[in-house]
C-alpha positions, 0 to 999 in steps of 0.5 A, a space after each residue: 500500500 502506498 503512503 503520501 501523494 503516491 498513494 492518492 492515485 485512483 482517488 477521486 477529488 473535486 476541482 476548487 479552482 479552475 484548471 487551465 491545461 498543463 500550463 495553468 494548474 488549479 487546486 483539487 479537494 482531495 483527503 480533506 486538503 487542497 492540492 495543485 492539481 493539472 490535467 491529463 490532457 495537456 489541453 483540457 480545462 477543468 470547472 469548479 466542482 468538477 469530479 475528477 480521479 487522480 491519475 499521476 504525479 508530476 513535478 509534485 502536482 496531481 495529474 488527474 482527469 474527469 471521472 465520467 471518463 
């Protein structure tokens, strides 16, 4: 079982503020606390109260993508 950041992929979480593709991160609710957070697709735009599921880390930011996906 995995610790720390690694061990949120596969989690869902909620967008709080707006992700604006790779190069604008916005922050996720995830375990209680907020996290910077980009999308998978490098071009994808994420709203407020979106759910999303984490997928990675990278550069110490979650990567996630939309959960009805």
């Amino acid at each position: 079982m995995l610790n720390g950041v690694q061990g949120m992929i596969g989690e869902t979480a909620v967008v709080t503020r707006p992700i604006d593709g790779a190069h604008g991160p916005g922050r996720i609710r995830a375990r209680g606390e907020e996290w910077l957070a980009i999308p998978l697709d490098p071009a994808q735009q994420l709203a407020p109260g979106v759910r999303v599921v984490v997928a990675d880390v990278e550069r110490g930011l979650l990567v996630v993508y939309p959960a009805d996906n």
